[in-house]
RODO-2510 file (C-alpha; in nm, 4 decimals, decimal comma):
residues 354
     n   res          X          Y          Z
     1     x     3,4627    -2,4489     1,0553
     2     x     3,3985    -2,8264     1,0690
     3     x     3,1121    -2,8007     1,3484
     4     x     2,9531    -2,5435     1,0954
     5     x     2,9931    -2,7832     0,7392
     6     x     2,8566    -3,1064     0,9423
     7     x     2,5626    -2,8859     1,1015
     8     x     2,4900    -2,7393     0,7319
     9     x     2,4587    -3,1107     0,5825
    10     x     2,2218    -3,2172     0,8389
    11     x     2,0429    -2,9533     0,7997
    12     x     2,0045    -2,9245     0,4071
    13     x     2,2912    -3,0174     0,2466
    14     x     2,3356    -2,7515     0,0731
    15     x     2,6168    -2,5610     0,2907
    16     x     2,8563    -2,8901     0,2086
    17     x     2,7895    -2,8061    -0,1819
    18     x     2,8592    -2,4427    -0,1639
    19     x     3,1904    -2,5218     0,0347
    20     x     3,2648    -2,8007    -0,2126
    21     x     3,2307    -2,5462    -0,5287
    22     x     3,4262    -2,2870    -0,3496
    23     x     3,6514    -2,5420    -0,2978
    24     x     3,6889    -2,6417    -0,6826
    25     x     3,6808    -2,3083    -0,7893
    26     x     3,9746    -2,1883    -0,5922
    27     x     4,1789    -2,4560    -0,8105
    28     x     4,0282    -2,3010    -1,1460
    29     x     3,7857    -1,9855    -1,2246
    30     x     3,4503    -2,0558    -1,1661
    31     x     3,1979    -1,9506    -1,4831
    32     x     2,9250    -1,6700    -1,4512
    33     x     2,7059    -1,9392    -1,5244
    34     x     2,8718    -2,0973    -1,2158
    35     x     2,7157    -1,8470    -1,0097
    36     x     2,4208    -1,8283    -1,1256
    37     x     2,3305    -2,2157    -1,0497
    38     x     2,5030    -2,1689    -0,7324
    39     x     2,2701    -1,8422    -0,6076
    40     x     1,9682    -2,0012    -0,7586
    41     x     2,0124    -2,2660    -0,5624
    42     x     2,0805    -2,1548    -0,2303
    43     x     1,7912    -1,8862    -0,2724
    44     x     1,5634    -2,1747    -0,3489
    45     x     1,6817    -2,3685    -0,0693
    46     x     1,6905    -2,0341     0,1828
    47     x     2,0076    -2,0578     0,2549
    48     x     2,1148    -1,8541     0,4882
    49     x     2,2561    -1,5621     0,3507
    50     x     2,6113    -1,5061     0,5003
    51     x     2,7029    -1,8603     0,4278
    52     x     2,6070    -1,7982     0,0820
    53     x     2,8245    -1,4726     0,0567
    54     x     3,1087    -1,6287     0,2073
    55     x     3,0832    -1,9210    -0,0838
    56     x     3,0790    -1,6721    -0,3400
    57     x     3,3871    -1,4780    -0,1995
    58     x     3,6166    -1,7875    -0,2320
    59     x     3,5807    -1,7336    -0,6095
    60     x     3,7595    -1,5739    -0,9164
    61     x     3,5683    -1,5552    -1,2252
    62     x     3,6510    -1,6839    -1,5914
    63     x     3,4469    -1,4255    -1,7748
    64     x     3,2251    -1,0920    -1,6855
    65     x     2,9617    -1,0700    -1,4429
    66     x     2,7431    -0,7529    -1,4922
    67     x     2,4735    -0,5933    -1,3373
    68     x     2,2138    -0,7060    -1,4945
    69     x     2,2889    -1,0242    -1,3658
    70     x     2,3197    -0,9029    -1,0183
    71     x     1,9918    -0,7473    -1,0411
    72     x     1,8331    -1,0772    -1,1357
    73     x     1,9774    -1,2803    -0,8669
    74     x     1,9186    -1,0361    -0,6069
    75     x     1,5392    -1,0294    -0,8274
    76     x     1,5070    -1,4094    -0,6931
    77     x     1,6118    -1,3773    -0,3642
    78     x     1,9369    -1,2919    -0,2903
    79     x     1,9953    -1,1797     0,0210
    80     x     2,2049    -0,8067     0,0879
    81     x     2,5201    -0,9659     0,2382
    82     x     2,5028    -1,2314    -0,0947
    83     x     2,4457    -0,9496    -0,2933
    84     x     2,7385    -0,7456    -0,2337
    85     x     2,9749    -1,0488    -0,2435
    86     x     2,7905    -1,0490    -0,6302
    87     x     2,9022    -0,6641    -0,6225
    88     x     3,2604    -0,7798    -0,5362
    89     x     3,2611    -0,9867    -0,7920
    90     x     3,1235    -0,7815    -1,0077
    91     x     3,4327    -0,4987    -0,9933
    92     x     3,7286    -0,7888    -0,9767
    93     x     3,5904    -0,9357    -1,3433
    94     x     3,5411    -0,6286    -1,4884
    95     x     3,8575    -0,6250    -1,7090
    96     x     3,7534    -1,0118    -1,8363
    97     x     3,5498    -1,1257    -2,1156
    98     x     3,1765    -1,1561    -2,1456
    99     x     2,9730    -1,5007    -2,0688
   100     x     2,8862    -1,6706    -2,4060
   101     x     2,5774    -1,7372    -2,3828
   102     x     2,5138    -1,4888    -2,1755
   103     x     2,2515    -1,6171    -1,8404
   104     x     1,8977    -1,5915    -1,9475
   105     x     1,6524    -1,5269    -1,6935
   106     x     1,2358    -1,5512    -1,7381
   107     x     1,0766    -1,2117    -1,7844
   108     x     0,7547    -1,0726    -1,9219
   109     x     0,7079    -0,8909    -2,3027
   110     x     0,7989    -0,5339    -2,3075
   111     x     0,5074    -0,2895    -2,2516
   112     x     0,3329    -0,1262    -2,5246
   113     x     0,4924     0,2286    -2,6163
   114     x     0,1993     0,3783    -2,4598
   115     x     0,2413     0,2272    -2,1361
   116     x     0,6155     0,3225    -2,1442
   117     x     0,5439     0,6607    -2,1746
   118     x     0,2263     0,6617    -1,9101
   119     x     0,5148     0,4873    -1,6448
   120     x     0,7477     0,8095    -1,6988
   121     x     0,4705     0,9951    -1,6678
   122     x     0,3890     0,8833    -1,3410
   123     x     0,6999     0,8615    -1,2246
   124     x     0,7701     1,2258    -1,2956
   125     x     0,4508     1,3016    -1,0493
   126     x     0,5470     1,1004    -0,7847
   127     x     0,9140     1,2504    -0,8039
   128     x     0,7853     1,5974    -0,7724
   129     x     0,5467     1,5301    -0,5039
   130     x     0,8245     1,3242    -0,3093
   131     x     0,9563     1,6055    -0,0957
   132     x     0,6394     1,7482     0,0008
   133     x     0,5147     1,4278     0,1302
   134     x     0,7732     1,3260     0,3237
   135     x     0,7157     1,3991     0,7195
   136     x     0,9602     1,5917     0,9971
   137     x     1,1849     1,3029     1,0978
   138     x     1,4881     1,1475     1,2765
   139     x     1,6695     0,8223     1,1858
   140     x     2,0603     0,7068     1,1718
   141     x     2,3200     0,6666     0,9102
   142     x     2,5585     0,3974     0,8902
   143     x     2,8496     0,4567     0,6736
   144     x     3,0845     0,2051     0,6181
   145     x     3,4109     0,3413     0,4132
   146     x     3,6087     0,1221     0,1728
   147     x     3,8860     0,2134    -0,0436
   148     x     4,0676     0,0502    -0,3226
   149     x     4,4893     0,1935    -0,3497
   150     x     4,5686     0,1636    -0,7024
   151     x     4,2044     0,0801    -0,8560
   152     x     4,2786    -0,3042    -0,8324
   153     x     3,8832    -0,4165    -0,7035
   154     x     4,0346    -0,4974    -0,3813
   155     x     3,8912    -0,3050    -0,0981
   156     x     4,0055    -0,2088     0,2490
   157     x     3,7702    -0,1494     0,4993
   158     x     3,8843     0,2274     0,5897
   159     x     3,5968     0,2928     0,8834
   160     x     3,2372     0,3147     1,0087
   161     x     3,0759     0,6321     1,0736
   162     x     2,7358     0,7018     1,2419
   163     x     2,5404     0,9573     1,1568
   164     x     2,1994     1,1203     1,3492
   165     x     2,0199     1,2409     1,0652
   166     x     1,7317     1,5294     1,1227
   167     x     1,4688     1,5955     0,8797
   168     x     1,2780     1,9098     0,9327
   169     x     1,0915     2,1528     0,7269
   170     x     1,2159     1,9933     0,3976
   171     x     1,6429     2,0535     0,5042
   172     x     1,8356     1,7758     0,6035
   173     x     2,1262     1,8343     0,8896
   174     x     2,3598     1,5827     0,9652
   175     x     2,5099     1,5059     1,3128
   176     x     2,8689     1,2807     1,3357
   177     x     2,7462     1,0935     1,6409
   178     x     3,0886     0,7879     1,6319
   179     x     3,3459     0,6933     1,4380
   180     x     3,4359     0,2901     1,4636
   181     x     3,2201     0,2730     1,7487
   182     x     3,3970     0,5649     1,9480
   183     x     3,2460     0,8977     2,0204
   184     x     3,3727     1,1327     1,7267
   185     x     3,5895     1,4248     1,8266
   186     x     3,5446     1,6230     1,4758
   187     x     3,2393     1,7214     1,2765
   188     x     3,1589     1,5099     0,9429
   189     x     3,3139     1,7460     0,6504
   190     x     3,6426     1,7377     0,9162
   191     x     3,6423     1,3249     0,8592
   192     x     3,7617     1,3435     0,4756
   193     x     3,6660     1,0970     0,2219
   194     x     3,3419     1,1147     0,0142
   195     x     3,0014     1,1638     0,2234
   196     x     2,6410     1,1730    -0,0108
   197     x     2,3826     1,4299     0,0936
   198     x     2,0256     1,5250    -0,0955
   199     x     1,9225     1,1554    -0,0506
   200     x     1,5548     1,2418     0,0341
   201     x     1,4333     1,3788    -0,3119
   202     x     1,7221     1,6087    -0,4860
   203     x     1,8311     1,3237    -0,6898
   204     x     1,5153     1,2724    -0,8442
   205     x     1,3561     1,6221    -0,9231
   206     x     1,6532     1,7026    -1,0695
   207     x     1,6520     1,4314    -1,3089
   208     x     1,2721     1,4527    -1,3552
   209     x     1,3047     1,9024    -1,4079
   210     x     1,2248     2,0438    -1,7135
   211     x     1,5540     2,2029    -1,7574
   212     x     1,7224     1,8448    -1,7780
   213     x     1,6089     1,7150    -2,1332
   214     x     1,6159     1,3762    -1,9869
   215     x     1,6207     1,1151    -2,2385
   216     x     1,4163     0,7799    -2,1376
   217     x     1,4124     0,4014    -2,2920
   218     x     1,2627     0,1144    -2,1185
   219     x     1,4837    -0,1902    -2,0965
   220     x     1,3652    -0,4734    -1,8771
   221     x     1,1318    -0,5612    -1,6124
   222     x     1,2412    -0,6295    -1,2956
   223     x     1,1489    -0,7156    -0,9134
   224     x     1,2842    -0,5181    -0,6260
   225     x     1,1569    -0,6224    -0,2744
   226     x     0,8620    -0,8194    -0,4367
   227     x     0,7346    -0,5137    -0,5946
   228     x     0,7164    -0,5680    -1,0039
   229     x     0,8910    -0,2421    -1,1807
   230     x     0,9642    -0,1030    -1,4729
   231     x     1,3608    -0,0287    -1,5163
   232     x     1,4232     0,2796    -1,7776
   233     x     1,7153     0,3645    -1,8867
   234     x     1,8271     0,7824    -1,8690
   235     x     2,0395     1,0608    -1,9683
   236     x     2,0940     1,4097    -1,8670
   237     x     2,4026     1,5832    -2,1183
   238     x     2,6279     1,7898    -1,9303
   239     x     2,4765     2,1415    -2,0490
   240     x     2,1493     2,0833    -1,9333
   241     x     2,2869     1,9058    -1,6168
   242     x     2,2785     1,9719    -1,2018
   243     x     2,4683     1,6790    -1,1074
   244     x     2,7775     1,8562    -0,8878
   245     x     3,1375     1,6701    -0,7884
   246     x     3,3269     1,8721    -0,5349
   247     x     3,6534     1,7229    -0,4556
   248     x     3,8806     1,8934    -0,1718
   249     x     3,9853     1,8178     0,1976
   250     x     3,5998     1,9406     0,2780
   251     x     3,2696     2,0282     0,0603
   252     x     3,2879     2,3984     0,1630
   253     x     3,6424     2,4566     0,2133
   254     x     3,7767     2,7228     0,0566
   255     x     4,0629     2,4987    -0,1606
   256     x     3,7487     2,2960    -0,2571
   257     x     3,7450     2,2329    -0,6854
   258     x     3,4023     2,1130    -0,8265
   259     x     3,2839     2,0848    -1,1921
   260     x     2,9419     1,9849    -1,3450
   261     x     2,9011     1,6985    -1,5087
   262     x     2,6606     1,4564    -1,7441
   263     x     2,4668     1,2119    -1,6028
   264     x     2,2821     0,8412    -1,6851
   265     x     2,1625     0,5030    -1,5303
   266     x     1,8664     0,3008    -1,4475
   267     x     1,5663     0,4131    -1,3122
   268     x     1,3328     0,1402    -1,0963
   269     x     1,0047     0,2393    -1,1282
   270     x     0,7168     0,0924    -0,9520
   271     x     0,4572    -0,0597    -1,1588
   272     x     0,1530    -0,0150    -0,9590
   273     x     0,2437     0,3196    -0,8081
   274     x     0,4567     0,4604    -0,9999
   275     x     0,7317     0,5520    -0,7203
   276     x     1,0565     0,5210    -0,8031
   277     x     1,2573     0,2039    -0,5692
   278     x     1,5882     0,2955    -0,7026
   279     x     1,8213     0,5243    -0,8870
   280     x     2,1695     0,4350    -1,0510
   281     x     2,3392     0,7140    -1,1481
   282     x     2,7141     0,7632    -1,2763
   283     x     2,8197     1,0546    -1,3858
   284     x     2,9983     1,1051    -1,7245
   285     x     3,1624     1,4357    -1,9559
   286     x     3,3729     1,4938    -1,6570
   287     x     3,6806     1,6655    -1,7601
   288     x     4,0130     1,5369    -1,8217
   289     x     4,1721     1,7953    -1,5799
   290     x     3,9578     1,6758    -1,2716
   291     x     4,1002     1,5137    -1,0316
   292     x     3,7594     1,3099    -1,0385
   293     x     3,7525     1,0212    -1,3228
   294     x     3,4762     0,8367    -1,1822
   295     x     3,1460     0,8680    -0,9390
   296     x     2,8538     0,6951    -0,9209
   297     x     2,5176     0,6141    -0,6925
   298     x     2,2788     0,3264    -0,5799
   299     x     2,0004     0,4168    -0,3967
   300     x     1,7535     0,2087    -0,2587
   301     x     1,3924     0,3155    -0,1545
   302     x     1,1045     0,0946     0,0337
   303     x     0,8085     0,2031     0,1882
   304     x     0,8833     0,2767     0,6235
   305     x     0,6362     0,3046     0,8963
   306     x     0,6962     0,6522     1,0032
   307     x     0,4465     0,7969     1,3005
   308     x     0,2011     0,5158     1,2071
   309     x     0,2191     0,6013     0,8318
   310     x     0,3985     0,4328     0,5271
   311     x     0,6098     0,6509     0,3546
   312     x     0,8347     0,5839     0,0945
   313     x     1,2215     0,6688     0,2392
   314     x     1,5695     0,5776     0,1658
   315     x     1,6793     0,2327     0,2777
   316     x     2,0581     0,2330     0,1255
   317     x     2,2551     0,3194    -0,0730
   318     x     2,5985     0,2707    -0,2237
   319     x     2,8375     0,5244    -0,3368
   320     x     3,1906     0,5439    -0,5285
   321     x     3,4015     0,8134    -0,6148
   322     x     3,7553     0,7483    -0,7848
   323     x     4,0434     0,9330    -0,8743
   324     x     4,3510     0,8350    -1,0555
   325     x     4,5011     0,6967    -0,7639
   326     x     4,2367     0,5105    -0,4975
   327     x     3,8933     0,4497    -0,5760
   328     x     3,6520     0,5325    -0,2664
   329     x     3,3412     0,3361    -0,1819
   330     x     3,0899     0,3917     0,0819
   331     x     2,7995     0,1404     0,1895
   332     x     2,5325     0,3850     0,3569
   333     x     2,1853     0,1485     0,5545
   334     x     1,9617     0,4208     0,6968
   335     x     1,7586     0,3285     0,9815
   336     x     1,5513     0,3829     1,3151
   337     x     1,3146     0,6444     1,1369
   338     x     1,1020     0,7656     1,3858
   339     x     0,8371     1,1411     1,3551
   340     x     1,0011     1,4598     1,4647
   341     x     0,7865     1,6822     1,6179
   342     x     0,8388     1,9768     1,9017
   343     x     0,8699     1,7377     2,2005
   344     x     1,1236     1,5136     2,0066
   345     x     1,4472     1,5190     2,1761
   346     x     1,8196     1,4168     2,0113
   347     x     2,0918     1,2596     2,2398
   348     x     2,4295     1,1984     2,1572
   349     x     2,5774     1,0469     2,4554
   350     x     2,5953     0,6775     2,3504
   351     x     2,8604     0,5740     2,1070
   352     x     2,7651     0,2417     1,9309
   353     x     2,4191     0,2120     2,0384
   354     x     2,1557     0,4022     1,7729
***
């Protein structure tokens, strides 16, 4: 720990700072404001991002941090493992008061009406057109399971699953491949716990449908991965909804409950193309007799080399489900997209190694 604080100082400086705030903040809450000069700097400095994370976990916060905020940091450079320490944050100052003033950050005047509407517009084509573009391929999902006993925002890291993931002739099928770096001795509904699927497109046609009645409203302008986007607020009412919870020991067991419910969030939409780079959704209208109270989704989308071609694919994603008693979430990187085609072969003898 000393090798690494001398090293950072000679080096930048700025490692000796962050230790020294973490250090000052563990005797008294630290200030969203706090943070914000703290990730601004490092980003500006390229820190290096674990460092950064581990400065940021040392603290406890006075007042709120919100997502907004986390999108702006993460806007100017914050790096993923920096980022989710934000997250953390984020959930264990939930139940404090907001920042007054609240962090102001530089961004560009609103677009005109017109160009609001042309962005949804756009949007709405590229969300339809999504599945049929995508190609017949293989990559891996990483699942890494937290829970929280007693909804406290402290999580427990519960395990890591690995999943070969098949995409052919628009259907997804899912493969358990190791569990904690073991080879897994059940299938993936057998594991328990929440698992997304419908990742590659489902999400968004069924926000974009007809049926839905969506409701759009710009809010701010963003950056996600250096590409400039729009960020629209939505909502889909429970009637006119698809949005599906199924809670039981297994999706398709026969004890399995499931209810519709309501959706909203934040759409990112891509300025110059009009894809859409990610999707928040949390559900809401569920009933008070599920055993459900809470589920949301992050998904993250970038543009992937695929069989010599870019195509825009899933990247990660983050998803929660609670219940009255534990709160579940699960931090999902896909990777190692490659083309399936009739000579492609799929081994699973190799725990650990995708």
């Amino acid at each position: 720990m000393v090798r690494f604080a001398a090293k950072g100082v000679v080096r930048n400086g700025f490692a000796a700072m962050a230790l020294g705030f973490a250090v000052w903040a563990a005797a008294q809450p630290a200030t969203v404001a706090d943070v914000v000069a703290l990730v601004k700097t490092g980003a500006a400095r390229k820190q290096a991002d674990g460092s950064l994370a581990r400065a940021l976990a040392k603290l406890e916060l006075a007042d709120r941090l919100e997502n907004r905020v986390v999108e702006e940091l993460e806007s100017l450079g914050a790096g993923p493992k920096t980022v989710q320490a934000l997250i953390n944050l984020r959930d264990r100052s939930a139940r404090m008061p907001p920042p007054n003033p609240q962090p102001a950050f530089d961004s560009p005047p609103a677009p005109s009406a017109a160009a609001q509407r042309e962005a949804v517009d756009l949007a709405a084509r590229a969300a339809f057109q999504y599945l049929a573009s995508l190609p017949d391929f293989i990559c891996e999902e990483e699942v890494n399971r937290f829970e929280d006993w007693g909804n406290t925002g402290r999580w427990r890291e519960k395990d890591l699953l690995e999943i070969k993931l098949t995409y052919f002739d628009r259907l997804e099928n899912y493969h358990l491949f190791a569990v904690d770096r073991r080879p897994a001795r059940v299938d993936l509904d057998a594991m328990g716990g929440a698992h997304s699927e419908g990742e590659f497109g489902s999400i968004l046609t069924e926000i974009f449908r007809d049926g839905s009645h969506a409701r759009f409203t710009w809010d701010h302008w963003t950056t996600l991965r250096k590409h400039p986007a729009h960020v629209f607020r939505y909502r889909v009412l429970r009637e006119n909804s698809m949005y599906k919870i199924t809670y039981g020991l297994s999706p398709r067991a026969l004890d399995a409950d499931s209810t519709t419910v309501g959706e909203h969030g934040n759409l990112y939409v891509d300025r110059d193309s009009g894809q859409i780079l990610r999707v928040e959704q949390i559900a809401d209208s569920i009933p008070e007799d599920f055993p459900v109270t809470g589920a949301s989704t992050v998904l993250d989308y970038d543009f992937i080399s695929v069989g010599g071609r870019q195509f825009l694919l899933p990247l990660h994603a983050e998803v929660r489900l609670a219940t009255r008693g534990v709160s579940i979430r699960n931090e999902v990187k896909f990777q190692g997209y490659r083309k399936f085609n009739g000579e492609s072969s799929i081994t699973f003898d190799t725990p650990g190694k995708l």
